[in-house]
KOLKOLTI-381284 format. One record per residue (C-alpha): y, x, z. Coordinates in steps of 0.1 Angstrom, whole numbers, plus 5000, padded with zeros to 4 digits. Layout:
<sites>
YXZ
...
</sites>
This chain:
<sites>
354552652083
356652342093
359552462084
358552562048
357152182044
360052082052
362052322029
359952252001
360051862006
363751872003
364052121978
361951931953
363651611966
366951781956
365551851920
364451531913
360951611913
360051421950
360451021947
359350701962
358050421945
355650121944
352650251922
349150151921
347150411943
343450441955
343850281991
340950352022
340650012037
338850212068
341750472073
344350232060
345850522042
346250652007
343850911991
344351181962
342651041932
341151421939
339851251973
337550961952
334351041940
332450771916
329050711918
326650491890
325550231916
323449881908
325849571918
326249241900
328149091864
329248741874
330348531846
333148251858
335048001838
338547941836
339847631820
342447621792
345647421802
345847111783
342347131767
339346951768
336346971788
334947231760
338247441761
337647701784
337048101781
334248281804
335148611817
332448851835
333649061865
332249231888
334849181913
335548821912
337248821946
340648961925
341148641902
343448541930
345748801917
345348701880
348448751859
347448681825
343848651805
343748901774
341348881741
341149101711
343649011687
340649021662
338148861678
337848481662
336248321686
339448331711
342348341687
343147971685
343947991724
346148301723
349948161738
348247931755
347447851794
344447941815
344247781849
342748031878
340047891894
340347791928
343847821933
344647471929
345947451891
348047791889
348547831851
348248211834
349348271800
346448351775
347748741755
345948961734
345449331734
343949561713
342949751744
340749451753
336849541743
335049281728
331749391735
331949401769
330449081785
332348781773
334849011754
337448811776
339549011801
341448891834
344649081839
344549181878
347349421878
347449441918
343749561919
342849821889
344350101872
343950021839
345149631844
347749791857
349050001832
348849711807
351149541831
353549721829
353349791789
353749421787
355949341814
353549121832
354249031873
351949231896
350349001924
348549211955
345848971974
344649211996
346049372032
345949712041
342549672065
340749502030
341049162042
342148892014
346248802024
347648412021
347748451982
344048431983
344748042001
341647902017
340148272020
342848412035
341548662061
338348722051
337049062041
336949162001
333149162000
332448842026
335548662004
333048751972
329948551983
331548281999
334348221958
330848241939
329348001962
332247781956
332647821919
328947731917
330047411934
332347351915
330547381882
333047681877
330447981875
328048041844
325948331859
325448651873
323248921863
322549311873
324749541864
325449921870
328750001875
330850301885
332250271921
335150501934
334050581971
336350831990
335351171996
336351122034
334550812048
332350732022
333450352016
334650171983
338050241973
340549941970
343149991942
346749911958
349849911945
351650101973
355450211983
354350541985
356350951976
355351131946
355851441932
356451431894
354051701882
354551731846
357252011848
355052221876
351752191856
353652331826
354952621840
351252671856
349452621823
351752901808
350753131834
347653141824
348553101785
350253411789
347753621806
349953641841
346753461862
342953491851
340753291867
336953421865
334853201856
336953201824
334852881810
337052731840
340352821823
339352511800
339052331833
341852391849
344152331815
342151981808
343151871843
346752021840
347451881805
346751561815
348051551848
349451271866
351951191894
350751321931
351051051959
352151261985
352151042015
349650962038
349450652067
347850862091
348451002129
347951362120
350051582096
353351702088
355951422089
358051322066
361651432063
363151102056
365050852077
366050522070
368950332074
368250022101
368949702087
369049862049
365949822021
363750132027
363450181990
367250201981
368550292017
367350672029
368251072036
367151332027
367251632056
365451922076
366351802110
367051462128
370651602134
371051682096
369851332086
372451112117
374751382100
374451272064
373850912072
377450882092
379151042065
377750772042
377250472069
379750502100
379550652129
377850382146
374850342121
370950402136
368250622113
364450612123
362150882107
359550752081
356450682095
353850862071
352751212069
352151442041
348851512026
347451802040
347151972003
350951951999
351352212034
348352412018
349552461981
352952652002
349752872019
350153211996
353653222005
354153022036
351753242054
354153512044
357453422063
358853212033
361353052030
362653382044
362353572014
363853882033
360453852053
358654232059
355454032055
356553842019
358354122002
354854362012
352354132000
353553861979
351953841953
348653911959
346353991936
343053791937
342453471955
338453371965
337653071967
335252771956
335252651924
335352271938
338652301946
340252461914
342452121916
342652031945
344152411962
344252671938
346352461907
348652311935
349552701947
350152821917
352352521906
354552551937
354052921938
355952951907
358252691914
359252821948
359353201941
359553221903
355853421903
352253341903
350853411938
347853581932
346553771893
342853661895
341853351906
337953421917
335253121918
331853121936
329852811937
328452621965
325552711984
322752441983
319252391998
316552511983
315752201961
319452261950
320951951967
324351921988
323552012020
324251672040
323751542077
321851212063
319151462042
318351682071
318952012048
321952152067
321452582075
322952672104
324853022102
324753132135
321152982134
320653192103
322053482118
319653482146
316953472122
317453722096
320653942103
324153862092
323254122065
320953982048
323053672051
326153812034
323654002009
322053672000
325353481990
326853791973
324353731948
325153431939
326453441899
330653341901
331152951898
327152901899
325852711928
323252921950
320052771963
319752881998
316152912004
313653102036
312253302008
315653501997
316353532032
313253672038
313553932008
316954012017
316054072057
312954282044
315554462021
317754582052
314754692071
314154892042
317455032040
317255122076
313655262077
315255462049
318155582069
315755692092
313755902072
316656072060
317856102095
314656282105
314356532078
317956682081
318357012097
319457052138
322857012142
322557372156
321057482124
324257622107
322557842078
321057502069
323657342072
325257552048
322757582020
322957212022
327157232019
326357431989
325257201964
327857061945
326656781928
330056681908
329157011891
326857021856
325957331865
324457261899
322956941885
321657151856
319857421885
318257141900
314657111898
313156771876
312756451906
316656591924
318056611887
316656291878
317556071910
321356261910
321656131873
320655801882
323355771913
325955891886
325255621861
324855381891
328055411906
329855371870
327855121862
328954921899
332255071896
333054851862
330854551878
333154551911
336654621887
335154321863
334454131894
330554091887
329754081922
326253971920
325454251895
326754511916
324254361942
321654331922
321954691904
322254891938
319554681951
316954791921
318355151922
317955191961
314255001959
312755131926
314255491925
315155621955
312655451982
310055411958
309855731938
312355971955
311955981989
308156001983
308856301958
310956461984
307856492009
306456731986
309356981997
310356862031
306556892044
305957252026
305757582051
307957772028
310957672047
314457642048
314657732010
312357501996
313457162018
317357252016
317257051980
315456781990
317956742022
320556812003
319956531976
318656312005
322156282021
324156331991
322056001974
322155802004
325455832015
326655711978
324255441984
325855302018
329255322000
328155101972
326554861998
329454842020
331254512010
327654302009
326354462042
328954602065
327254632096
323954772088
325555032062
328455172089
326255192119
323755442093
327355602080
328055682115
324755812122
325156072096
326156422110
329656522099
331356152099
334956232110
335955862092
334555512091
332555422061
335155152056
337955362050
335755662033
336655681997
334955521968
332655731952
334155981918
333355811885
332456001853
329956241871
327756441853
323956341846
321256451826
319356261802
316756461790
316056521827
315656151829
313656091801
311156361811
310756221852
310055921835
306856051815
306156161847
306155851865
303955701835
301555941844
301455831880
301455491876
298355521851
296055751873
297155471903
296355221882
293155341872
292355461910
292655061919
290554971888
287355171905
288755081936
288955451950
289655501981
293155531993
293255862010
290756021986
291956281968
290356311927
290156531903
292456531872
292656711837
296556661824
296756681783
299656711769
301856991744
303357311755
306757161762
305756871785
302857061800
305757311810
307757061832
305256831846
303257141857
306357281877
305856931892
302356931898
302756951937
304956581932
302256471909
299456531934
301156401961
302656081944
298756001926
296556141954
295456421931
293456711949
295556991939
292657271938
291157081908
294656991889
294357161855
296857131826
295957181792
296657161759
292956991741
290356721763
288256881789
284356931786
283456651808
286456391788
283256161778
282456151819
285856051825
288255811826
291055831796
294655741803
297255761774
300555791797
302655781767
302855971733
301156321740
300556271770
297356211785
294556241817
291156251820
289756141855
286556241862
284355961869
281756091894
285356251915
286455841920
282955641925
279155661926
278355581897
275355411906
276555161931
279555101907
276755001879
275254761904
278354611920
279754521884
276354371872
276354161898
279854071898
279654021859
276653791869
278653551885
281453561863
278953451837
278153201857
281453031862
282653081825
279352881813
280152601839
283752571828
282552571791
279752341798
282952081810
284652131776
281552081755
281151761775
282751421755
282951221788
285251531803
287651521769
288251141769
288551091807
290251361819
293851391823
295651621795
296951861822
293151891837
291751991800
294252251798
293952401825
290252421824
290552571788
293052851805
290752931832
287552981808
289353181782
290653431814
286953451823
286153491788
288853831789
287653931826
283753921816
284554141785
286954381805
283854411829
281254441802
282954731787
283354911817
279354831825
278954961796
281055321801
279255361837
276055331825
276955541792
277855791816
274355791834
273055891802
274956191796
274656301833
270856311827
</sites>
C-alpha cells in the first residue's frame, strides 16, 4: 500500500495535477490539522447577531457604517468594508476609509460589490479574507491583502494586539465588552446561524488560509462523470447518479495534507535554508530525493522530509487496485481481478470513497474499477436516529448475535431497500429469529418424513420425479403441482431481483413463499399423504416435492442466512457439495397455471369453513360436517382433494359430500360463498348447541347494548362536545359506530340460531 501512495503522489506530482499552495481550508483548532470540506458537517444552531460600528476616516461623529457579525472576534483581520453598489444609503462613502475598531486607528478602504446583500442585517459587509470562504474568494477577485489573526491551537496571534493569546470564543466576550465601552457596539440580538463542526471531534471549524498540497480535481472528475455518462459504471440507487454528477460537476480542489502523527508521509523534502514553497523534491525514497537535490543543490546540501501526512482517503481511493499488487501491473492478483464488477458500500460515502476510486481508478489504470456501484443506507434505531454514544441507542452486534442468531441478523439488514436507512428495532429481530426457527422446524419436518437411508426402492421412486419436466409436473396430483409451480415462478422471479440487484425483494419474496405456501399450506397438505397406510406409493410424492421444494428454498436463502441454510443443506441425504458452491437453481421451469388457479379455490374454501369454525367458536379438534356445492368441473378436482380438504378444515371425512344443488338441511346450516360457484353448507347443530349458543349471544348482545347506549349517551351530551378534546370525540364516535356494526353482526346471527330452533321443531 505504501508504495502505491507513494507512486501515485509522484505520478500526479509529475502531471501537474499535485501542488502546494496557501488556500483558505477548514482548520480543527483541537487536532491542529486540516479537514476535507467532506469532514465538516453544519448544523442550524442559536448564537448571537452583534451589531458594531466602524467609523468613517475623516468624517464626523455621524459618519460611520454599522455592520452585524456573528463572529466579531475576526474584525482584527479586516481588509476592506463592502456595500451594494445600489444601496443609497452607503454610496456617498464608497472610496472612502473605515477605521477598525480597536486596533488603534488602522484605516480600511470602503468598496462595493454586487455580491454584498443588502437585506442581511445592516446590508454592510466586513471583508475578513483570512477567516471565511466566501470573503475570501472576493479577495482574491479584487486583489485585496489577506490578514490571518488566528494560530493553529484557535488562540487570537499579535495581529489581534491587546488580545493576543486568548482563545477565539473568550477573545469574543471580552471585544464586545470593550466595544460597549467604548460606545463602539450598537447591539446584539439572537440569531440562528449555520455552524461547520467537524465530523471527527465535534468542535467549530476555524476557516484558515493554510500552505497546504492539493490535488487539482477538475480533470479526474471529468473523466469520472463520463464513466457514468457513458454507461461503463452504474451506481444503484440510480436517483444517486444525480448525486454523484452534482458533486462532481462542481467539484473543488482536494487538500491533501494533513498535520497529524498517523498516516502515510509525504514524499517531499525540502531544501535547508531554502523557502518551503519554491525550494522542494519530488521522490519515492530519501535516497532518490538527496539524489535529485545534489544534482540541483551540491553535494554538500541537507533535505528534511515534510512533516504532514496524507489524508487517509487519498491511500483509500488507490484501495480497488492497490489491494491488487498495483503499481505492478504484471501482478497475478491485478491482471485476475481488476476490475471488479460491483462495489458495496454505504451511500454516505459516495464522495468521500467511492468518486475518489473511480477518479484515480481511471486515472491510474485507464478503467473504472468496479461496473456497479451498490448503496445501502445506514442502520438506525428504532425511532430512526443515528445511533450515538451520547443517546444511549447504540446495538451491539455480537450482543445482537447472542440474542437472536447472526441469521436473523444478516436477514434483517438484507431487507433493508438500497440507499434507504433501516430502523433497527427488537420487533424485526424478533420476526426474523422466529422466521429461522421456522425454517429450521421446517427442515426438521422434512427431515423426519424422508425414507431410511437403507430404503433404496424409496429412494428411487423419489429420484424419479423429474420436476424440470412438464410432463411430470403435469402427472402430479393438485397441492404438489401447485406448490412446484410456485417454486418455478419464485426462483425467476428472485433470479431477476438478485441479477437487478433488488436485494430486499428477493428477501422478502422467498420469505412470503416459504411462510405462506410452503409452511403454511404445503407442508400441512403433505400430511394428508405422508400419514396414510397405503405406503410407499402414496407418500413418495409428497417426499419427493418435500425435498425438491426445500432444497430450492435453502439455495434462494443462502446469501441472507448462510449458516442456518448450510448446516440444513448438509443434513439432507445425498450432499456430496456445500450449499455454497451448489448451483443456482434452472430458470424458465415449467409451471401450471390452471393448477394454480384451481388450489387456490381450494384454499378459499378452507379459509371460509375456518373462518366460520372460529365465528361459532368450534372446538379445535372437532371434526364437522360439510356439504361442498359447486359445478361438475370444480366438484371433480376439489373432491380428488377431499382427504387435504378434511385435513386442512377439520372436516369429518365420513360426512364430506359434494354436490352439484344445496343440501336438505342448507336452511340449518351455515352458508359460505368460497368464490364464484363455489359454495359449503356447515351444518349448524355439527359445530354448536344451538341452545347455549342462543343464550351466550343474548347475553353478550346485552352488554354490547349496553356499552353502545353509554358511548352514545356521551355524544348526545353538549357538555362532552364543547369540552372535550377533538381527538377524544372521535374516537368515541369510532368506537360506538364499531358497536353499532358488532351488535348488528350479533343480532343477525341471534336471529339465524333461533330461526333454526324453529325449523328443528
Amino acid at each position: 500500500m505504501s508504495r502505491a501512495v507513494i507512486e501515485a503522489f509522484v505520478s500526479l506530482h509529475e502531471k501537474g495535477l499535485i501542488y502546494q499552495g496557501s488556500y483558505m481550508v477548514n482548520w480543527s483548532p483541537s487536532l491542529q490539522t486540516a479537514v476535507s470540506d467532506l469532514e465538516v458537517e453544519y448544523s442550524e444552531e442559536p448564537g448571537t447577531l452583534y451589531y458594531v460600528k466602524y467609523r468613517v476616516a475623516g468624517g464626523s461623529k455621524s459618519d460611520f457604517l454599522t455592520i452585524a457579525t456573528t463572529r466579531p472576534e475576526t474584525l482584527f483581520g479586516d481588509t476592506a468594508i463592502a456595500v451594494h453598489p445600489q444601496d443609497d444609503r452607503y454610496s456617498k462613502y464608497i472610496g472612502r476609509q473605515a477605521i477598525v475598531p480597536m486596533t488603534f486607528g488602522r484605516h480600511i478602504p470602503i468598496i462595493s460589490d454586487k455580491y454584498v446583500d443588502k437585506d442581511f442585517g445592516t446590508g454592510v459587509l466586513k471583508v475578513s479574507p483570512g477567516h471565511d470562504h466566501n470573503d475570501y474568494l472576493l479577495a482574491r477577485k479584487l486583489g485585496l491583502p489577506i490578514l490571518n489573526v488566528m494560530n493553529k491551537d484557535g488562540t487570537l496571534n499579535e495581529v489581534a494586539g491587546l488580545y493576543c493569546g486568548l482563545d477565539r470564543f473568550e477573545a469574543r466576550k471580552k471585544l464586545w465588552s470593550d466595544l460597549e465601552e467604548t460606545g463602539l457596539a450598537v447591539k446584539k440580538e439572537p440569531h440562528t446561524s449555520r455552524v461547520p463542526r467537524s465530523q471527527r471531534g465535534g468542535e467549530v471549524i476555524e476557516p484558515l488560509v493554510s500552505r497546504q498540497w492539493f490535488v487539482s480535481m477538475e480533470p479526474l472528475a471529468e473523466k469520472a462523470l463520463h464513466a457514468v455518462e457513458k454507461g461503463e459504471l452504474k451506481i444503484i440507487p440510480e436517483r444517486f447518479e444525480k448525486i454523484y454528477n452534482h458533486w462532481l460537476s462542481n467539484i473543488k480542489d482536494w487538500c491533501i495534507s494533513r498535520q497529524l502523527w498517523w498516516g502515510h508521509r509525504i514524499p517531499v523534502w525540502y531544501i535547508e535554508g531554502k523557502d518551503c514553497e519554491e525550494e522542494y523534491v519530488v521522490a519515492k525514497t530519501a535516497e532518490e530525493a538527496l539524489a535529485k537535490a545534489q544534482q540541483k543543490y551540491g553535494k554538500n546540501v541537507e533535505i528534511y522530509q515534510d512533516p504532514d501526512v496524507l489524508d487517509t482517503w487519498f491511500s483509500s481511493a488507490l484501495w480497488p487496485f492497490s489491494t491488487l499488487g498495483w503499481p505492478d501491473v504484471s501482478a497475478e492478483d491485478f491482471k485476475q481481478f481488476y476490475p471488479t464488477t460491483l462495489l458495496e458500500t454505504g451511500h454516505d460515502i459516495l464522495f468521500f470513497w467511492v468518486a475518489r476510486m473511480v477518479m484515480m481508478g481511471i486515472e491510474f489504470t485507464g478503467t473504472v474499477p468496479f461496473s456497479y456501484v451498490y448503496l445501502h443506507g445506514l442502520i438506525r434505531d428504532s425511532q430512526g436516529r443515528k445511533m450515538s454514544k451520547t443517546l444511549g441507542n447504540v446495538v451491539d452486534p455480537i450482543d445482537t448475535i447472542k440474542e437472536f442468531g447472526t441469521d436473523a441478523l444478516r436477514f434483517t439488514l438484507a431487507l433493508g431497500t438500497a440507499g434507504q436507512d433501516l430502523n433497527l428495532s427488537t420487533e424485526r429481530l424478533t420476526s426474523n429469529k422466529a422466521f429461522t426457527n421456522k425454517l429450521w422446524n421446517a427442515g426438521k419436518f422434512v427431515l423426519q418424513n424422508l425414507p431410511s437411508k437403507d430404503d433404496t426402492s424409496a429412494w428411487e421412486s423419489i429420484a424419479d420425479y423429474k420436476f424440470d419436466q412438464a410432463e411430470t409436473l403435469g402427472q402430479l396430483p393438485l397441492p404438489e403441482t401447485w406448490v412446484v409451480s410456485k417454486l418455478h415462478m419464485l426462483i425467476d422471479t428472485v433470479t431477476t431481483s438478485y441479477d437487478r440487484f433488488f436485494f430486499g425483494d428477493v428477501g422478502r419474496e422467498t420469505y412470503d413463499f416459504f411462510w405462506s405456501d410452503f409452511a403454511d399450506w404445503y407442508i400441512e397438505a403433505s400430511k394428508a399423504r405422508l400419514y396414510k397406510v397405503e405406503g410407499h406409493s402414496v407418500a413418495s410424492v409428497a417426499q419427493a416435492v418435500l425435498l425438491y421444494v426445500f432444497e430450492n428454498i435453502l439455495k434462494m436463502l443462502h446469501p441472507f442466512m448462510p449458516f442456518v441454510t448450510e448446516a440444513l443443506w448438509q443434513a439432507l441425504p445425498g450432499r456430496n457439495e456445500a450449499l455454497i458452491v451448489s448451483s443456482w437453481p434452472q430458470t424458465s421451469l415449467p409451471r401450471d397455471a390452471i393448477s394454480i388457479k384451481k388450489f387456490e379455490n381450494l384454499q378459499s374454501l378452507t379459509r371460509a369453513i375456518r373462518n366460520a369454525r372460529a365465528e361459532y367458536s368450534v372446538e379445535p379438534a372437532k371434526r364437522i360436517s360439510a356439504s361442498i356445492v359447486a359445478s361438475t368441473e370444480v366438484i371433480h378436482y376439489i373432491s380428488r382433494e377431499k382427504d387435504v380438504l378434511a385435513l386442512l378444515s377439520r372436516l369429518d371425512l365420513q360426512n364430506l359430500y359434494f354436490t352439484g344443488s344445496p343440501p336438505g338441511d342448507a336452511n340449518q346450516s351455515v352458508h359460505l360463498v368460497a368464490g364464484e360457484g363455489l359454495e359449503a353448507y356447515l351444518p349448524l347443530a355439527d359445530m354448536v348447541d344451538i341452545s347455549d349458543e342462543v343464550q351466550r349471544l343474548s347475553k353478550r348482545l346485552s352488554k354490547m347494548q349496553t356499552e353502545y347506549d353509554g358511548l352514545v349517551a356521551r355524544l348526545r351530551s353538549p357538555n362532552f362536545l364543547e369540552k372535550a378534546p377533538e381527538k377524544i370525540v372521535h374516537e368515541v364516535r369510532e368506537k360506538a359506530a364499531e358497536a353499532e356494526e358488532k351488535i348488528t353482526l350479533t343480532r343477525n346471527r341471534l336471529d339465524f340460531l333461533k330461526s333454526t330452533v324453529l325449523v328443528a321443531d
